[in-house]
C-alpha positions in Angstrom: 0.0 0.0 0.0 1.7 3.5 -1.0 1.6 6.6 1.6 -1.0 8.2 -0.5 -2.9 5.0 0.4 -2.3 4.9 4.1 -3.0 8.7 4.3 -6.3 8.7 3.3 -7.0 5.7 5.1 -6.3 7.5 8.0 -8.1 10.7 7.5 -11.4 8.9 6.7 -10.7 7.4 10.3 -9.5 10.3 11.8 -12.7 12.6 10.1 -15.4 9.7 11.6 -13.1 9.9 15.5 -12.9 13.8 15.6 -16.8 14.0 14.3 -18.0 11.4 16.9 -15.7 12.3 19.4 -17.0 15.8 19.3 -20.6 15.3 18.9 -20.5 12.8 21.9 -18.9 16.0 24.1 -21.5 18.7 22.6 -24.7 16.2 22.9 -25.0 16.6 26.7 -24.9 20.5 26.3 -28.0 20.7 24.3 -30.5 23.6 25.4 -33.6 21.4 24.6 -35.7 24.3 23.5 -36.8 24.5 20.1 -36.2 27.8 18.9 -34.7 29.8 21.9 -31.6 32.3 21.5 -30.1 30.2 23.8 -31.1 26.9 20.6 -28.5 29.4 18.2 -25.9 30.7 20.7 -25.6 26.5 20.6 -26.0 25.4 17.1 -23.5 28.5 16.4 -20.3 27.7 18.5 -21.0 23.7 17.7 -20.0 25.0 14.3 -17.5 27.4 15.0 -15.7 25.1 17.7 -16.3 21.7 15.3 -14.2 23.5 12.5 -11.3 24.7 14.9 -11.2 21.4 16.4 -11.1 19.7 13.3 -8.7 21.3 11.8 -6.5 21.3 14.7 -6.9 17.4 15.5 -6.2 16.7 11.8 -3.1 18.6 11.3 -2.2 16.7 14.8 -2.4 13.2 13.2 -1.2 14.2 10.1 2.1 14.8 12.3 2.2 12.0 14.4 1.1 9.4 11.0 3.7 11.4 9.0 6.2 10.4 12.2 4.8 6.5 12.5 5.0 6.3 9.2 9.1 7.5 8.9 9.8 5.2 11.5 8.0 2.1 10.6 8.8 1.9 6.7 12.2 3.7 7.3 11.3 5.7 3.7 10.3 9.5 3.6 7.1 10.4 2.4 7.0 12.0 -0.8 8.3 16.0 -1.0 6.8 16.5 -4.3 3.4 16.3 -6.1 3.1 14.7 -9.7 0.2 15.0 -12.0 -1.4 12.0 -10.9 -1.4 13.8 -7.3 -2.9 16.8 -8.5 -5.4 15.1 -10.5 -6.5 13.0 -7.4 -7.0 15.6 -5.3 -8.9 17.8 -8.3 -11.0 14.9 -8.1 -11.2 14.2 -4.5 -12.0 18.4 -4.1 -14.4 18.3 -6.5 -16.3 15.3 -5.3 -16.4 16.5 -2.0 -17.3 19.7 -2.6 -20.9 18.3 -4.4 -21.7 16.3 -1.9 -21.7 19.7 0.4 -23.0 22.1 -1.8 -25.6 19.2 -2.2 -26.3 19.4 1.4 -25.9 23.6 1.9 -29.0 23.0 -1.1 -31.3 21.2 1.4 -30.3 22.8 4.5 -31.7 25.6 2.5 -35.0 24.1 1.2 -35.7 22.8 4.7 -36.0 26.5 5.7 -38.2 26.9 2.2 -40.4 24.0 3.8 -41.1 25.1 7.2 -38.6 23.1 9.5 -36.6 24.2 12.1 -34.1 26.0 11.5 -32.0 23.3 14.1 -32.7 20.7 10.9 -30.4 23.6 8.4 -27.9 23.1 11.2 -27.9 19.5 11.8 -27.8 19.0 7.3 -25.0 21.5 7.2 -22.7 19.5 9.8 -23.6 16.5 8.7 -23.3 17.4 5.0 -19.8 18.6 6.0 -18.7 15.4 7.6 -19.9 13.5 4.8 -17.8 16.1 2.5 -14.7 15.2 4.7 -15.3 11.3 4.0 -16.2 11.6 0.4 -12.9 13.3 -0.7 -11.0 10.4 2.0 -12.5 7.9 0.0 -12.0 9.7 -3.7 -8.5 10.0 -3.0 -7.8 6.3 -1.9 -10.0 4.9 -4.4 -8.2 6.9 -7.5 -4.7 5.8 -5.8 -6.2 2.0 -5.7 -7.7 2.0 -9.2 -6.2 5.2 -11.3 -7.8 7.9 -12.3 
């Protein structure tokens, strides 16, 4: 398995323990009330901290897998991007990127159709998350099968 390989391997893992991890620690700070100020102060910073702690935690273990992986396989990891990187990651970007703009679309319409507005919330996180997982997955599957 190349590093490309192993790297995405390991941010679709990491994207589904930072999500879960974090929605585990928010859960038991949820107001309860439907559409308080108090329901947006909450929805707001669950957003706000999600995306600093995600982009923290990731740059974290992309550290510590870039250290495992120096020590275990004794090899650097590669310095340089070819074309076939860029083209995975044009693809990966691009896939992820509809799958969210999908989502943004019906966090919108459920505001056209009456909900909540805790259901935009809940279809923009999750839409994100399932962004982050699409473009892991793009990426390993055009360094398993080509592009």
């Amino acid at each position: 398995m190349t590093y490309q390989e192993k790297k995405s391997i390991v941010s679709f893992i990491s994207a589904i323990l930072i999500f879960g991890t974090y929605c585990l620690y928010m859960y038991p700070r949820y107001p309860g009330s439907l559409e308080s100020p108090e329901t947006f102060r909450y929805w707001g910073y669950f957003v706000l901290i999600l995306l600093v702690f995600s982009i923290v935690a990731h740059i974290m273990i992309s550290i510590i897998f870039t250290i495992i992986y120096r020590i275990t396989s004794k090899e650097k990891e590669p310095g340089f991007a070819d074309e076939l990187d860029k083209l995975v990651d044009l693809k990966a970007n691009r896939n992820s990127f509809f799958i969210f703009i999908i989502g943004f679309l019906l966090a919108m319409g459920s505001l056209i159709i009456y909900q909540h507005s805790q259901v935009m919330f809940i279809i923009l996180i999750i839409s994100g998350f399932i962004s982050d997982l699409t473009g892991s997955l793009t990426k390993f599957y055009h360094y398993r099968r080509g592009v």
